[in-house]
C-alpha positions as CSV (number, residue, x, y, z in Angstrom):
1,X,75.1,-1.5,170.3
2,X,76.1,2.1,172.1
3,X,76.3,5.0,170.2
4,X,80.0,5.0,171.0
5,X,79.7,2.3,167.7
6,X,78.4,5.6,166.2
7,X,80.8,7.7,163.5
8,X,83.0,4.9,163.8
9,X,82.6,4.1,159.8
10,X,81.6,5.7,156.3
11,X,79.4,3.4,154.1
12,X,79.8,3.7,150.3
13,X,76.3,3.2,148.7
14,X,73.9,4.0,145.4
15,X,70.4,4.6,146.0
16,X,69.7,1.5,143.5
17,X,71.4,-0.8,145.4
18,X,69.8,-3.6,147.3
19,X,72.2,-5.1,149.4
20,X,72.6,-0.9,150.8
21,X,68.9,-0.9,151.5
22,X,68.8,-4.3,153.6
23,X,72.3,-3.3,155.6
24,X,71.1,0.3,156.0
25,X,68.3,-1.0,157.8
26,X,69.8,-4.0,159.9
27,X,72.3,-1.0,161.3
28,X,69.0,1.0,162.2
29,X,67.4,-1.3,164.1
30,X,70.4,-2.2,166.2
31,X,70.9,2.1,166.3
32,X,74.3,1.5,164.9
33,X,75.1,4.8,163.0
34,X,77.8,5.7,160.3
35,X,78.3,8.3,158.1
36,X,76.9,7.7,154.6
37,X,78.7,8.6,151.3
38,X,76.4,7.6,147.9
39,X,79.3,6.9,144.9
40,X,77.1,8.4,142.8
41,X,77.2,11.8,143.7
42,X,80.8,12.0,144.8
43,X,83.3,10.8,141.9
44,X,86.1,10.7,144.0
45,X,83.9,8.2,146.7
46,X,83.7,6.1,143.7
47,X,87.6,6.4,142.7
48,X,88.0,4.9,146.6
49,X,85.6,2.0,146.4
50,X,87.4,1.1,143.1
51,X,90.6,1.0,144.8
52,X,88.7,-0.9,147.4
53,X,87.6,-3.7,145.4
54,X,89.9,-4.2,142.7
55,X,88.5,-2.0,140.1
56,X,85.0,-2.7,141.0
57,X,82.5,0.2,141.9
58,X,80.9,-2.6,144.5
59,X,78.4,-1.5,147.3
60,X,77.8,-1.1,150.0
61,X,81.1,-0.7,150.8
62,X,82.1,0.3,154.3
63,X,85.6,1.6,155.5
64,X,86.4,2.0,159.3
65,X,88.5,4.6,161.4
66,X,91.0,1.9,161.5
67,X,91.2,2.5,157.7
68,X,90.6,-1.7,157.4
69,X,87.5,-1.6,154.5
70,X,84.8,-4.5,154.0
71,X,82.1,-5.2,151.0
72,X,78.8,-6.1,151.4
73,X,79.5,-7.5,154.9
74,X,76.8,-9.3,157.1
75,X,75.3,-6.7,160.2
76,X,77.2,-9.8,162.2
77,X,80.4,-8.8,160.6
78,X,80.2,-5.1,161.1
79,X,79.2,-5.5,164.7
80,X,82.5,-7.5,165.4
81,X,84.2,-5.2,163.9
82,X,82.9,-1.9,165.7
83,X,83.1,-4.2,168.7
84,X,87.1,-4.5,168.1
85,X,87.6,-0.4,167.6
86,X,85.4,0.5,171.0
């Protein structure tokens, strides 16, 4: 992936959280970059990943410049989609 992928999404995460961990580093080794937001820290991140998933604080969470949002996707999935905004 080129770093024109990069910036191209904000990832909603915890530092607890697992499933973050493992897509944090699948997006590192393909150098696909996005800017990171942990709910924890940032109330109103959380307020937007509850709208997300129907009341549910659920991460990661990752919402594009498109606006279109997907939870706990597969690296396959988020590199279809960054391929569809380039």
């Amino acid at each position: 992936m080129t770093s024109a992928a990069t910036g191209q999404f904000t990832m909603y995460t915890t530092p607890w959280c697992g499933y973050c961990k493992r897509l944090k580093s699948q997006l590192s080794r393909e150098g696909i970059t996005g800017h990171e937001v942990n709910i924890e820290e940032h109330p109103e991140a959380a307020d937007l990943v509850m709208r997300a998933n129907g009341g549910n604080q659920t991460v990661p969470t990752l919402v594009f410049s498109d606006g279109a949002a997907m939870t706990n996707p597969s690296l396959a999935q988020v590199k279809q989609k960054l391929a569809e905004l380039s």
